[in-house]
N, C-alpha and C positions, 0 to 999 in steps of 0.2 A: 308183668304188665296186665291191667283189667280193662277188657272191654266196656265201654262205656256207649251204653245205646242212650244217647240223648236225642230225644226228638219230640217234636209237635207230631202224629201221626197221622195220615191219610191211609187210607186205604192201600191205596196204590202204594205208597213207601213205608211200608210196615218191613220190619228185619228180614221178619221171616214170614212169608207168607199165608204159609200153610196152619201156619199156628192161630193164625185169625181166621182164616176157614173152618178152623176145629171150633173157635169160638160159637164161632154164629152157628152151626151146626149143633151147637149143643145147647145154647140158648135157644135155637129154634123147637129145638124136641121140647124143653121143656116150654116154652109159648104155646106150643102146642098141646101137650097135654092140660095144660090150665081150661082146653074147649069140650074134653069130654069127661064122662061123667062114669062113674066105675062102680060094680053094685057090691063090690065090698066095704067094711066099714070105713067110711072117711070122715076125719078132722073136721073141726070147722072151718072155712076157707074164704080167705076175701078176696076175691078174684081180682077188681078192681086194685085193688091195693100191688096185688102181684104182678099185675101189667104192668104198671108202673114201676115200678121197684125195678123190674127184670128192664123195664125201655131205659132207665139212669142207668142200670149195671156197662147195660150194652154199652151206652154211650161214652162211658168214662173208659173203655175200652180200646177210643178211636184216638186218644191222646197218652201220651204216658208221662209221668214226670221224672225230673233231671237232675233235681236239688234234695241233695237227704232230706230236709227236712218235708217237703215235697210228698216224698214216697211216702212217711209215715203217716203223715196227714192220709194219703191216695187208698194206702192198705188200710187204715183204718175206716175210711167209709166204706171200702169195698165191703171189711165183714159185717159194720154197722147194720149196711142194706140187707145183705146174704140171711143174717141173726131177724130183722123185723118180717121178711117175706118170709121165713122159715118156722118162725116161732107163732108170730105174729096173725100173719096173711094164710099158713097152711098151706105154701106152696107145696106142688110137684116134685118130684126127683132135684130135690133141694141140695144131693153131692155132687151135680153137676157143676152147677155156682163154684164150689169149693174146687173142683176141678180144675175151671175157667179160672179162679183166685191163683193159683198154683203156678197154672203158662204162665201169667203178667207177672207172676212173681218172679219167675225166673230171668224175667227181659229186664225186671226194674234193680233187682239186687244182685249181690255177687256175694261169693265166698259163704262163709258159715249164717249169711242172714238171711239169705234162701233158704237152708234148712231150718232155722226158727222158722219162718213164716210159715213153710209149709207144715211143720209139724204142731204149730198152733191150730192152721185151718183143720188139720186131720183128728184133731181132738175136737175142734169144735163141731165137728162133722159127728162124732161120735156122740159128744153130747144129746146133740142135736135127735140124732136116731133113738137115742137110748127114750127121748122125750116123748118120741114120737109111738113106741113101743108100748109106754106108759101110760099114754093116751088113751088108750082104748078103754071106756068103762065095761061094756058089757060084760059078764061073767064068764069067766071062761073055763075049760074045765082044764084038768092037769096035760094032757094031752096037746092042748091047744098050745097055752104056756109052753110048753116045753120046744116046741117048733116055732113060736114067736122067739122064744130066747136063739135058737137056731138059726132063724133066718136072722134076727139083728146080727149075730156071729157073721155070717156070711155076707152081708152090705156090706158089715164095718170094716175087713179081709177085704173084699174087693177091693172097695174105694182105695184101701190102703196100696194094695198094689198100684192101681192105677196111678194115684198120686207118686209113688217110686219108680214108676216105669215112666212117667212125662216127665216127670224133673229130670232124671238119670238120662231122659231122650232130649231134653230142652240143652241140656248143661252140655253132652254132646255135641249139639250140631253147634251151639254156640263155641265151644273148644275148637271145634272144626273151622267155625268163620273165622273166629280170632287168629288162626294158624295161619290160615288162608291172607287175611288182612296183613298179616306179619312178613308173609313171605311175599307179598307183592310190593308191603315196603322196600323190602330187602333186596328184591329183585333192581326196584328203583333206584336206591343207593349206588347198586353193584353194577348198574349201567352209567349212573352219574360219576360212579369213580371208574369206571375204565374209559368215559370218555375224557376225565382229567386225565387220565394216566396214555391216550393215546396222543391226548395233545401236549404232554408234555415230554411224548417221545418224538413227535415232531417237531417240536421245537429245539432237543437236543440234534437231532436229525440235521436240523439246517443250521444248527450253529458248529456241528463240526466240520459241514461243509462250507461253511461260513470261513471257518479257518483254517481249512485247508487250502480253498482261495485264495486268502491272506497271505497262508504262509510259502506258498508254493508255486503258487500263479500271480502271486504279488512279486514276491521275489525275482520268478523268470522274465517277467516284463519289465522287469525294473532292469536287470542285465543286459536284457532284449535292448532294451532304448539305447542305454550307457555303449555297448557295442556300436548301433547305428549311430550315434554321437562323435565316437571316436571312430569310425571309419571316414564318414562326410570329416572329418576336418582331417585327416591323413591322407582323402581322396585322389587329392593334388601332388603332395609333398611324397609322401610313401605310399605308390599305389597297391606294392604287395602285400604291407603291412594292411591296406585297410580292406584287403581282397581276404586276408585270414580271419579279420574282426566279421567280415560278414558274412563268413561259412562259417565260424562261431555262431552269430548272431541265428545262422539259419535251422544250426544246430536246436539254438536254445528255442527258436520256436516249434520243431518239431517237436520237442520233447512238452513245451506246452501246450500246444495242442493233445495229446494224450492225456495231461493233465487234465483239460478241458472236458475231452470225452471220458475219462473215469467219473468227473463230478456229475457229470450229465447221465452217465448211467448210474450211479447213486436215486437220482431223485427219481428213475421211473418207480412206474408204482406193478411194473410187471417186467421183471429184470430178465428170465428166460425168453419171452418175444413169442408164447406159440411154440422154440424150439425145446428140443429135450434138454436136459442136463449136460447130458458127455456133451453135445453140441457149444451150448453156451459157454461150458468152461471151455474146451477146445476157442472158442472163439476169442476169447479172455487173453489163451497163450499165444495166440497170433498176435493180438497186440502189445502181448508181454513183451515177445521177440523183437515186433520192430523197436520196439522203444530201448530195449536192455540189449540188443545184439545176443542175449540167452537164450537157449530151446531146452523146455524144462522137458521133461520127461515125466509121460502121461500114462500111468496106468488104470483101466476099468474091470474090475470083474463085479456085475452089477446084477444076479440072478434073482433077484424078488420086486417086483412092485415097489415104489418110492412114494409116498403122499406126496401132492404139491407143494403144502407150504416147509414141507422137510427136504425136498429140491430146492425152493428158493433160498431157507436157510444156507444150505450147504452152498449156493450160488454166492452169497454173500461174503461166506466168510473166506473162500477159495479169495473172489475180489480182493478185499480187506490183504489177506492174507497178501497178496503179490503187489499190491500196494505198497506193503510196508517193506514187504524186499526191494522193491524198485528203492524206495526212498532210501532207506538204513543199512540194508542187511551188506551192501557191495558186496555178492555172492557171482559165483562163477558157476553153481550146477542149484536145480532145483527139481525137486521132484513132486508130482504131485498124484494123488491115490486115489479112487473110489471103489469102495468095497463091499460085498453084504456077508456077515461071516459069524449071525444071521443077521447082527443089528448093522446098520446102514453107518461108514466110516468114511469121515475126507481126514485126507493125512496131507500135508502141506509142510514138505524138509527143506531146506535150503543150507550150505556151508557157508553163510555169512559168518560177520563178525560176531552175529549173538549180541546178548543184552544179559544186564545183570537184573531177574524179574523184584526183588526187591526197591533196587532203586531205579526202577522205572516211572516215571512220573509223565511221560506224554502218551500212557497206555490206552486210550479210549476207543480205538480202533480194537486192542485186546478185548477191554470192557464190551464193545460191541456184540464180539465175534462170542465170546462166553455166554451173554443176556438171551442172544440167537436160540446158544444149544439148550440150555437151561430151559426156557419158556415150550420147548418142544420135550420134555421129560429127559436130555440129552446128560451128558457128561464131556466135557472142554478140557481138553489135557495141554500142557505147553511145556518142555524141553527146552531150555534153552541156558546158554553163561557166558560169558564171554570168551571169546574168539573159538567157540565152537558149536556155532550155526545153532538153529532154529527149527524144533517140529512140533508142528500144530497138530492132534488129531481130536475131531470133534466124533460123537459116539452118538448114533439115533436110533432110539427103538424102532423098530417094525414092528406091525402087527404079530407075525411069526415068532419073534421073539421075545414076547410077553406072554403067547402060551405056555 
C-alpha cells in the first residue's frame, strides 16, 4: 500500500507539521542572511533577484501536487529557481534550498523516486559548491588552496549527511503514519465486523427461541386447548372423564409455563441477577425439580476467583444443558459439577437415553453451549451414544492456569 499525500495545502493542514516549520526556518536564515554583509571574499550577488526567487520557492511550498505529471513539472521549477538564485543571484547558504527540495521531496514521491530526486539535488548541490570554490579569483597561495579544497570536502559531507538524515527521518515518520492510518482502518473494519457478527448472533439468538416457542410452547398450547375442548364437551356426559382431561390439561400448563420462564430467562441480558454462580444454578435446579419431579445432584468445589463473563458462560450452558434433559434425555438421575482443578469445569451427566453425536441434526443448543466455551479460550467435551446417557464438560482457563 503507498501513502498518497494528495492535497491543496494550508498551513494549518500540512501532513506533518513540523516539516514546514523546518521550512520556513530555514528559508528564514537564509532571508536573512541575504541583509548582511561579510568582509571575506564574496561573489557577485543580486540581492533583488534572490528575494524573489527565495519569496516563489517559499510559496510553491504552501501547495504540493497530486498528479505525476504535476510533480515533475513542481521538482523541476523547484531546482530551476534553487540553479538561478544560486548560480545566478549568488545567493547565501544556497544547500539550505536543496535541503528544503529534499523534505517536499519526500511528501511528493514514494519508493526509489525519492532517492533519485534526492540524490540529483545532492549532486547538484556539489556542483554548485565546487563553482562556488572556483570562483574566487584572487591568488591564492598553496596553503590557502588546500583548506579551500578542505572546507569544500566538509560542506559537501555535511550537506550529505543531512540530506540522509531527513530523508531516512521524513521516510520514518511517514512509515509511522502510514502504520498508524492502517491500523485505524483496521481497527474500523474489525469493529464493523464484530458488529455484524453480534448482530447476527442475535438474530440467531431469537430465531432459536423463536423455535423453541414454536416447537414446545406451540405444541403444549395446542394440547392445552384440545384438553379444555374435550373436557367442556364430556362436562355433562362423563364428568370424571373430563375431570382427568383437566388435571391433564393443568398439567400441560404447568409445564408450559416453565417453558415460558426458560425462554424469558434466555433473553435477559444478565442471567446471574447480581447473584453468584452456585446461586443461580442452584436456582436453575429448583426449577428443574418442579418441572422433572428430579433432584439432580449438586456439586461445588470452587477455590479460585471466576471472571464474570466465564460465570455467565458456564451459567448458560448448565441452562442449555437441562434443557435438553427435560426435553430428550427421559433421565432419572443428573448430576451436575463445578470445579477449579486449576482450570474452571461445569460437568453436566445425566443417564438418559443418549444420542448418537453424528446423526444429531437438531444440535444447536449443542452448537451454542460449544461457541460459549470456545470464544472464552475453553475446550467442550461431549460423551454421549445411545441408551447411555449424556456428559457435558466444558473446560475454562483461569488466570492461574495459564502461568
Amino acid at each position: 500500500m503507498i501513502l498518497a499525500l494528495d492535497f491543496g495545502l494550508k498551513p494549518s493542514s500540512h501532513p506533518l507539521r513540523f516539516l514546514l516549520r523546518l521550512e520556513w526556518i530555514l528559508l528564514g536564515i537564509i532571508t536573512l542572511s541575504e541583509f548582511f554583509a561579510f568582509r571575506f571574499y564574496a561573489l557577485p550577488r543580486l540581492p533583488l533577484l534572490n528575494l524573489l526567487g527565495l519569496g516563489m520557492f517559499a510559496l510553491m511550498g504552501l501547495r504540493l501536487p497530486d498528479r505525476p505529471w504535476q510533480k515533475g513539472i513542481y521538482t523541476g521549477l523547484e531546482i530551476s529557481l534553487i540553479l538561478l538564485v544560486s548560480l545566478v543571484g549568488g545567493i547565501r547558504l544556497f544547500p539550505f534550498l536543496y535541503v528544503v527540495l529534499v523534505i517536499r521531496n519526500c511528501l511528493i514521491f514514494v519508493g526509489s523516486r525519492r532517492t533519485i530526486v534526492a540524490t540529483i539535488a545532492y549532486l547538484l548541490c556539489l556542483v554548485t559548491l565546487l563553482h562556488r570554490f572556483r570562483s574566487f579569483t584572487p591568488p591564492r597561495p598553496a596553503l590557502l588552496v588546500e583548506r579551500s579544497g578542505f572546507a569544500w570536502f566538509s560542506v559537501a559531507l555535511l550537506v550529505g549527511l543531512v540530506i540522509f538524515f531527513l530523508q531516512s527521518l521524513v521516510n520514518a515518520v511517514l512509515a509511522e503514519r502510514l502504520s498508524r492510518d492502517q491500523l485505524a482502518v483496521a481497527n474500523a473494519r474489525l469493529r464493523q465486523y464484530a458488529l455484524r457478527i453480534e448482530d447476527q448472533a442475535t438474530l440467531q439468538e431469537r430465531n432459536r427461541i423463536a423455535r423453541e416457542i414454536h416447537d414446545s410452547l406451540g405444541h403444549s398450547l395446542t394440547a392445552f386447548n384440545l384438553h379444555l375442548e374435550a373436557a367442556l364437551k364430556l362436562l355433562d356426559s362423563a364428568p370424571d372423564e373430563a375431570r382427568d382431561l383437566l388435571r391433564e390439561a393443568k398439567q400441560i400448563g404447568s409445564t408450559t409455563l416453565q417453558e415460558v420462564r426458560r425462554s424469558v430467562g434466555t433473553l435477559r441480558s444478565d442471567p446471574l441477577q447480581e447473584r453468584s454462580l452456585t446461586d443461580a444454578i442452584a436456582h436453575l435446579l429448583e426449577d428443574f425439580r418442579r418441572s422433572t419431579q428430579l433432584s439432580p445432584t449438586y456439586q461445588v468445589a470452587i477455590n479460585a476467583p471466576i471472571p464474570p463473563e466465564v460465570q455467565t458462560a458456564a451459567y448458560r450452558i448448565v441452562q442449555e444443558a437441562l434443557t435438553n434433559i427435560c426435553k430428550y434425555a427421559a433421565a432419572t438421575e443428573v448430576e451436575i459439577s463445578l470445579r477449579t482443578y486449576p482450570n474452571f469445569q461445569v460437568i453436566v451427566q445425566d443417564n438418559g437415553k443418549g444420542f448418537d453425536l453424528q446423526q444429531n441434526t437438531t444440535g444447536f443448543g449443542l452448537q451454542g453451549m460449544e461457541e460459549r466455551t470456545i470464544a472464552l479460550a475453553g475446550r467442550f467435551e461431549i460423551n454421549t451414544a445411545p441408551g447411555k446417557g449424556c456428559r457435558i464438560v466444558a473446560t475454562f482457563p483461569l488466570e492461574s492456569g495459564r502461568e
